[in-house]
C-alpha positions as CSV (number, residue, x, y, z in Angstrom):
1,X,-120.4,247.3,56.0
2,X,-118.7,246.9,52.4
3,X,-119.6,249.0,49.6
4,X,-119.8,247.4,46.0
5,X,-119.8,248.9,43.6
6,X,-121.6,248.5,40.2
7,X,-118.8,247.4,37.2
8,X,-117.7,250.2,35.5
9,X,-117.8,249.8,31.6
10,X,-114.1,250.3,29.9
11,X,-114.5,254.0,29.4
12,X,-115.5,254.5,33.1
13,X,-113.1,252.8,34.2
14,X,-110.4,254.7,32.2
15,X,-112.0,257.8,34.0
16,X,-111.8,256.5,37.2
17,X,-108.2,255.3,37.1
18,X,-106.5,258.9,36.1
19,X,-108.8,260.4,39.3
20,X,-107.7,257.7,41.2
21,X,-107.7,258.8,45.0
22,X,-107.9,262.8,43.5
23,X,-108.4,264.1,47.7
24,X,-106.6,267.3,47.6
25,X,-105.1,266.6,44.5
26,X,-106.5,269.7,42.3
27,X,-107.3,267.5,39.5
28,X,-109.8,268.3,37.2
29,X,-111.6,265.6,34.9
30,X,-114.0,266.2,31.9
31,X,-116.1,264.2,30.2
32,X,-117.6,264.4,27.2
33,X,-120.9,262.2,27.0
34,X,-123.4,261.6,24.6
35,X,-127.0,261.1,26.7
36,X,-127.3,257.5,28.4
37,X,-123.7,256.3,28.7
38,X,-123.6,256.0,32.6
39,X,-122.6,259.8,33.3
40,X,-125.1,259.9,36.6
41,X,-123.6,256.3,37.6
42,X,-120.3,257.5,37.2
43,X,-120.6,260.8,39.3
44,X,-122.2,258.5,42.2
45,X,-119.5,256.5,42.1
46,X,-116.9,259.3,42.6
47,X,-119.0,260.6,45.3
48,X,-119.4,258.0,47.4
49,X,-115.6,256.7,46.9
50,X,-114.7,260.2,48.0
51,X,-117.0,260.2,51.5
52,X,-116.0,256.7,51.8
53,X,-112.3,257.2,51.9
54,X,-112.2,260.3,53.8
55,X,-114.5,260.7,56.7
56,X,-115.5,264.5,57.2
57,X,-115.3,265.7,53.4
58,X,-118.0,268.2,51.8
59,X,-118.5,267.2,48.3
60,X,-121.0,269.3,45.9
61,X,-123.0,268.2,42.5
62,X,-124.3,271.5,40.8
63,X,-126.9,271.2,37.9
64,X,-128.3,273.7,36.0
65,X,-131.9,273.4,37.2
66,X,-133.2,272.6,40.5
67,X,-135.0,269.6,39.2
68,X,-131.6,267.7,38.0
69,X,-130.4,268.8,40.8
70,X,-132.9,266.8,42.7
71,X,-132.8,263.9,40.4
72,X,-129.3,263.0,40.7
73,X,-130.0,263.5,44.6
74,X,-132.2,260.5,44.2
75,X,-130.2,258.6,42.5
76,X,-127.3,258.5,45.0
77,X,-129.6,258.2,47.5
78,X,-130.8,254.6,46.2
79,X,-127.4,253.8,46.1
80,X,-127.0,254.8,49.7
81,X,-130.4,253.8,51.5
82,X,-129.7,250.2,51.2
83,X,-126.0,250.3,53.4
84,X,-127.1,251.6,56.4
85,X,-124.5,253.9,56.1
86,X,-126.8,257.3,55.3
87,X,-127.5,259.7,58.9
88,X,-128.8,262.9,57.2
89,X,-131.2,262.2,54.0
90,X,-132.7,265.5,53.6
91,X,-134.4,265.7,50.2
92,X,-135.8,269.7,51.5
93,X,-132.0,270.2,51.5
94,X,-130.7,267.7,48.8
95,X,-128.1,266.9,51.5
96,X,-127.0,263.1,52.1
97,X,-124.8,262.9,55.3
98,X,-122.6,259.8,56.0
99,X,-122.0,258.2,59.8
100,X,-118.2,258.9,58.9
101,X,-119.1,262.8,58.7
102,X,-118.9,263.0,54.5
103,X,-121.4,265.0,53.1
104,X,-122.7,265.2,49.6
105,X,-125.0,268.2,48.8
106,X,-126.8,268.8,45.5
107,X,-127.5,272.3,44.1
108,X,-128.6,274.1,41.3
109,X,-126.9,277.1,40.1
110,X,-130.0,279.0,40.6
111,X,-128.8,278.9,44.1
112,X,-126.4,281.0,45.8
113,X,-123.0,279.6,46.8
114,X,-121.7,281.7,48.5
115,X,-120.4,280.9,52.2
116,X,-119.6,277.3,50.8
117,X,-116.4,274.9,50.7
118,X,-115.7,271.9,49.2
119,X,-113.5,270.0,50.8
120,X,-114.5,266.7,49.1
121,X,-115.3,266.4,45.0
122,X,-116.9,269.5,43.1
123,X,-119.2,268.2,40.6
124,X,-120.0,270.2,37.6
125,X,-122.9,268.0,35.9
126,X,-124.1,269.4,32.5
127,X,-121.7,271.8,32.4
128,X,-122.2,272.5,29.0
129,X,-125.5,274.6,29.7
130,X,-124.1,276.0,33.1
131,X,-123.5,280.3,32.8
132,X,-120.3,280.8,32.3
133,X,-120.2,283.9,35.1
134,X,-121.9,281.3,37.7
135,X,-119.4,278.7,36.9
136,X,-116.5,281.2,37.5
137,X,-118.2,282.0,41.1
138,X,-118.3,278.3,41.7
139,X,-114.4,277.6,41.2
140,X,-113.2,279.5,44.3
141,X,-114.7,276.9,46.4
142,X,-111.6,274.3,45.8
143,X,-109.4,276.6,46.5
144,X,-108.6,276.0,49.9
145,X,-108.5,272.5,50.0
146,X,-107.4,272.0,46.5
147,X,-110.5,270.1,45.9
148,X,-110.7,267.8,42.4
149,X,-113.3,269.1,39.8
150,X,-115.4,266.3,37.7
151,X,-116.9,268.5,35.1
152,X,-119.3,266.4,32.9
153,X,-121.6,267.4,29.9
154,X,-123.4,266.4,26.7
155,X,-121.4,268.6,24.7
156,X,-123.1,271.7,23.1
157,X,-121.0,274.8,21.1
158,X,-117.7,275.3,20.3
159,X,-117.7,278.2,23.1
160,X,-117.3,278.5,26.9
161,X,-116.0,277.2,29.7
162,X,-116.6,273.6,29.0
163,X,-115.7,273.9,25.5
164,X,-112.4,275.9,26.7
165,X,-112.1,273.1,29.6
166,X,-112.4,270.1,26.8
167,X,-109.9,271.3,24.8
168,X,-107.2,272.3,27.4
169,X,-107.9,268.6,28.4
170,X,-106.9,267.2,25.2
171,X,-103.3,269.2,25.2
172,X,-100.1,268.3,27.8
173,X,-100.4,271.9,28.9
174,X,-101.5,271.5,32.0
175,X,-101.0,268.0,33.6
176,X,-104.3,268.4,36.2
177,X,-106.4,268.4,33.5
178,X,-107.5,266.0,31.5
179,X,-110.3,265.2,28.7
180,X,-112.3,262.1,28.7
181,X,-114.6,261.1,25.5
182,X,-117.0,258.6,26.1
183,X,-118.7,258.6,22.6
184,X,-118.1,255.0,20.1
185,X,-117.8,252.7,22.9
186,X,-119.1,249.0,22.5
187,X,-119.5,248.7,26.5
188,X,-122.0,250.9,25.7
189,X,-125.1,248.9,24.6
190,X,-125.5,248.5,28.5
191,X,-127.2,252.0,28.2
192,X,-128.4,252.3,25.1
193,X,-129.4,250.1,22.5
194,X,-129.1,250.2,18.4
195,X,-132.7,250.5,18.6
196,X,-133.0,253.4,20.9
197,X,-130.5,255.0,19.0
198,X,-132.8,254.3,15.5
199,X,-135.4,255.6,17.5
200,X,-134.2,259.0,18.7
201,X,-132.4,259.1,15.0
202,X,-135.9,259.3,13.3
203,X,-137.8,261.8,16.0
204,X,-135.0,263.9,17.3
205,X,-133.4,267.4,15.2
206,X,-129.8,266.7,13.1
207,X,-128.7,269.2,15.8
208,X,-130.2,267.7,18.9
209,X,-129.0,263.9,17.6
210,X,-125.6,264.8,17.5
211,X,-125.2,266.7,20.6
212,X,-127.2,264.0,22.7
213,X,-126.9,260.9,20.6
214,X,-124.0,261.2,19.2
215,X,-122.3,263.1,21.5
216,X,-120.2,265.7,19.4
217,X,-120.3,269.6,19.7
218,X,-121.9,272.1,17.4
């Protein structure tokens, strides 16, 4: 069966063409995302693309609760219910399992990890509000297959790894890295509308409106 995809908006897009086929590849991609820009889509995307092209991969998606863990499991699996194409949907597990092998396992970091690999995509969703320590337990697992890290936040203090991530990513120091800001698009509107935005601008904090809203750091 052929898999299409949804059409990426130009920012997206711009995202998805530095990854490009990122197997083995030891990239590492952040984002920076104010709230409702398509950051979910996007990770689905990768995911799928990435069991797709090679049968047999272990990709993981950690979140910083179980409950976003289990929402983005859902998510994916509506994308992948409808191809026929899904032979393990355990939602006890948050584990989808392709008929080409790929697996795509959703955790929070409330979870142990140890005993894991990825030999797939690591996800890093929210990374922003991820532990620092846990994070550091969780980068080992690419290490063997020199799996490709797509780290993606609403951006929160000028502190941590993702902060430390973000702006490594915005430098030529390290090639394999690289920063992505998705804030002040027009494609955008497809997410979010001036009226939402007028919305959450009258009922939400200064600080809470320009971390999720607006998408800049603290």
């Amino acid at each position: 069966m052929k898999i299409v995809f949804p059409k990426l908006t130009s920012y997206q897009q711009a995202t998805y063409d530095w990854l490009g086929d990122s197997y083995k590849s030891g990239k590492i991609a952040v984002i920076k995302s104010p709230r409702q820009r398509g950051k979910t889509a996007f990770c689905g995307v990768e995911l799928i693309s990435m069991a797709l092209k090679h049968p047999g991969c272990a990709s993981y998606v950690f979140e910083p609760t179980l409950n976003l863990a289990r929402k983005v499991f859902k998510s994916i699996e509506k994308s992948l219910l409808p191809t026929g194409m899904l032979v393990i949907n355990n939602s006890q597990l948050l584990e989808l399992g392709l008929s080409n092998g790929s697996t795509i396992s959703f955790r929070s970091t409330e979870q142990t990890s140890r005993g894991l690999t990825v030999t797939g995509l690591l996800v890093l969703d929210e990374c922003a509000y991820l532990d620092d320590e846990i994070i550091y337990e969780l980068l080992p697992l690419v290490n063997a297959h020199k799996a490709p890290i797509l780290i993606a936040s609403t951006p929160f203090i000028r502190d941590g790894y993702y902060w430390n991530m973000w702006s490594l990513g915005l430098t030529d120091a390290n090639k394999d890295v690289k920063s992505f800001d998705w804030n002040g698009y027009p494609d955008s509107d497809r997410f979010i509308t001036a009226e939402q935005k007028a919305l959450y601008k009258e009922t939400m904090s200064p600080q809470k409106y320009r971390t999720e809203i607006d998408g800049e750091f603290l």
